[in-house]
C-alpha positions, 0 to 999 in steps of 0.5 A: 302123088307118086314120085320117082323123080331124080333116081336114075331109073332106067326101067319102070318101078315094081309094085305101084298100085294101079288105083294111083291118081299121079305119077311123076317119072321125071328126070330119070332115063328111061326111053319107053314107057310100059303099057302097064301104065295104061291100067292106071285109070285113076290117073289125073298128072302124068308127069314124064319130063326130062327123060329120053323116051322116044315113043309113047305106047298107044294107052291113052284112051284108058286114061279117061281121067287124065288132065296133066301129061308132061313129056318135055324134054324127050325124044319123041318125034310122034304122037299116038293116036290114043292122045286124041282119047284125052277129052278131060286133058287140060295140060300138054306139055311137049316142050323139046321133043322133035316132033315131025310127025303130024299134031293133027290129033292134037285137034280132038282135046276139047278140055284142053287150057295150057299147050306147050309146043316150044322147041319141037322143030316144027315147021307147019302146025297142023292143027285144027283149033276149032274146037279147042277153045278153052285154050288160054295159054298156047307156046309155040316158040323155038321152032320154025314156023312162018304161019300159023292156020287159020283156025287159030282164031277160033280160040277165044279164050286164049290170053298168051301166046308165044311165038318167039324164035321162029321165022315170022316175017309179020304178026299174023293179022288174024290175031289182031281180031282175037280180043281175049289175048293179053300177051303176045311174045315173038321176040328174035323173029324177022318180024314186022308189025303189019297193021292199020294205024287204028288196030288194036294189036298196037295195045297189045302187050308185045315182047 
């Protein structure tokens, strides 16, 4: 692990080598990351939080390795087509950017087993789950979401999901079917339960 977390930096550091397999630039200043980052192609945690980037430079498909990449808390409103590159990916981690851009490309991850999209201002989730389905934890909360897409049953590996803080008026009923779930959070919603007596989301774990 390379660490430059906590230093106040505004610019990228010199002289890292390129052959390193995580780099964690957390909690500094910096708003972009350079495309020299992308030379990295040992890379396996990319740890960007708590900064204020505001875009993502188009590096990621020479990144093959990659399975952590961390960009919570910045400003991006974005994602480059290059994140769709990530097959190995396992952990995204957005949480409290602003994204209003499409997160179709989000679609193309087949590795992917933890996504974290809380506090995005997110209206629609555009995102095909099809072929997502090694997802075991999915937090969509704090944004503004009144549905979810259809495709969503489509994760059968999925065991937390967290929609708190949205505006759900009832659970969709989709996930009344998805038997993997454990745990469904959806706490400060103007939601009802709507389900027939005998429904299994009655025995779910809901918070």
């Amino acid at each position: 692990m390379v660490s430059f977390t906590n230093q106040g930096l505004k610019e990228f550091p010199q002289n890292i080598q390129n052959n390193i397999e995580k780099l964690d630039l957390s909690h500094n200043n910096f708003t972009g990351i350079p495309k020299i980052i992308g030379s990295m192609t040992n890379l396996r945690s990319l740890i960007l939080s708590y900064n204020q980037i505001e875009s993502l430079p188009d590096i990621f498909s020479n990144l093959p390795k990659l399975e952590v990449l961390d960009c919570s808390s910045n400003n991006l409103r974005e994602l480059p087509e290059s994140l769709g590159a990530l097959k190995n990916l396992k952990q995204l981690k957005l949480f409290g950017n602003n994204l209003t851009g499409s997160l179709s490309i989000l679609s193309n991850l087949p590795s992917l087993e933890r996504l974290d999209l809380g506090n995005c201002n997110i209206n629609e989730v555009d995102i095909n789950f099809t072929n997502l389905t090694k997802i075991s934890y999915l937090s969509l909360r704090k944004n503004k979401l009144s549905s979810l897409p259809e495709s969503i049953e489509k994760l059968r590996n999925l065991k937390i999901l967290a929609i708190g803080e949205n505006i759900f008026n009832e659970l969709p009923l989709r996930i009344e079917y998805m038997h993997s779930i454990e745990r469904i959070h959806m706490e400060n919603n103007p939601m009802f339960l709507k389900s027939s007596s005998n429904s299994r989301c009655y025995s779910l774990n809901i918070e």
